[in-house]
C-alpha positions as CSV (number, residue, x, y, z in Angstrom):
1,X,25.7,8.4,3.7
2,X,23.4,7.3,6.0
3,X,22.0,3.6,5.4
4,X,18.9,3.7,6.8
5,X,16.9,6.4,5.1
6,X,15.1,5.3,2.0
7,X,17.2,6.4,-1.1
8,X,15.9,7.0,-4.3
9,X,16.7,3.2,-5.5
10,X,15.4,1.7,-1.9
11,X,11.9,3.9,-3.0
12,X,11.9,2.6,-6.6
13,X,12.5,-0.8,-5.4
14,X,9.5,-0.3,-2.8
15,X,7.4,1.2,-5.6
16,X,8.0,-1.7,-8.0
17,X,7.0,-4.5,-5.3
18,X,3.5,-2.8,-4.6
19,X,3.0,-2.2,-8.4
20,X,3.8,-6.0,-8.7
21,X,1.8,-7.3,-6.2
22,X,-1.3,-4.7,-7.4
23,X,-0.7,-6.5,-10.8
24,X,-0.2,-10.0,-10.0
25,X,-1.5,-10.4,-6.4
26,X,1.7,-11.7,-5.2
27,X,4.5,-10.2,-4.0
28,X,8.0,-10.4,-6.9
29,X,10.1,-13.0,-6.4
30,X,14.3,-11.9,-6.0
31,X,14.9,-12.6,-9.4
32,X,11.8,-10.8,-10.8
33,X,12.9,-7.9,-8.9
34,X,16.3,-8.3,-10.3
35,X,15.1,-9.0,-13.4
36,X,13.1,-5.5,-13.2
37,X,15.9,-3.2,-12.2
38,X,18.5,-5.0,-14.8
39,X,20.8,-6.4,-11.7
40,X,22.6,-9.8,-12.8
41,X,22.9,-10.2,-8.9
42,X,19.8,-11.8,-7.0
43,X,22.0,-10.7,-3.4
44,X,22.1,-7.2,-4.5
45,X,18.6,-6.9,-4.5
46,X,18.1,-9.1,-1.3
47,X,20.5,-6.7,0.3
48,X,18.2,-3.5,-0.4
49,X,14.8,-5.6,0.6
50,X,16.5,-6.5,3.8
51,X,17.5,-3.0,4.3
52,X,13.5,-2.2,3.6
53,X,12.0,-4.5,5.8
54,X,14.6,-2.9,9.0
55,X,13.3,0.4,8.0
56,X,9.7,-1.1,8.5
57,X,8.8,-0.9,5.0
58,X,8.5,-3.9,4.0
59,X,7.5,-7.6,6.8
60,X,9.1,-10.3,5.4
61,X,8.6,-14.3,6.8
62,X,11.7,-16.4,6.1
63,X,11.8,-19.5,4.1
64,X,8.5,-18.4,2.6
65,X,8.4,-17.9,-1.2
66,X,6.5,-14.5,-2.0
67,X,6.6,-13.6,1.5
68,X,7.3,-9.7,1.4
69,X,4.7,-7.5,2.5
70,X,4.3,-3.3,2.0
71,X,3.8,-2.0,5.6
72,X,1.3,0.7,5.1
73,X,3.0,3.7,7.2
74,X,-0.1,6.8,8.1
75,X,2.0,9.9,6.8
């Protein structure tokens, strides 16, 4: 499998932070997220954001609370 195309889970993941941050005007914290897709695991879901923001996906700022931004890609 190759780990840098955007799975189905990676895409629902992505879906769910720009439907979050359409509904609350901020972008889901870890947990949220976890909390969403039924993970116990806060990492888990860190892994697959990290893995979002290589693919250029997702711009993220470290040590910033709500820091995860959708890159809007022209298709």
């Amino acid at each position: 499998m190759d780990d840098k195309k955007l799975t189905k889970r990676r895409q629902s993941v992505l879906d769910f932070i720009k439907a979050y941050n359409k509904l609350h005007g901020i972008s889901p914290s870890y947990e949220a997220l976890a909390k969403g897709f039924k993970m116990k695991s806060r990492s888990n879901m860190h892994k697959i954001v990290m893995t979002l923001v290589e693919l250029g996906y997702l711009e993220y700022t470290k040590r910033k609370f709500y820091s995860v931004k959708v890159v809007e890609k022209d298709l």
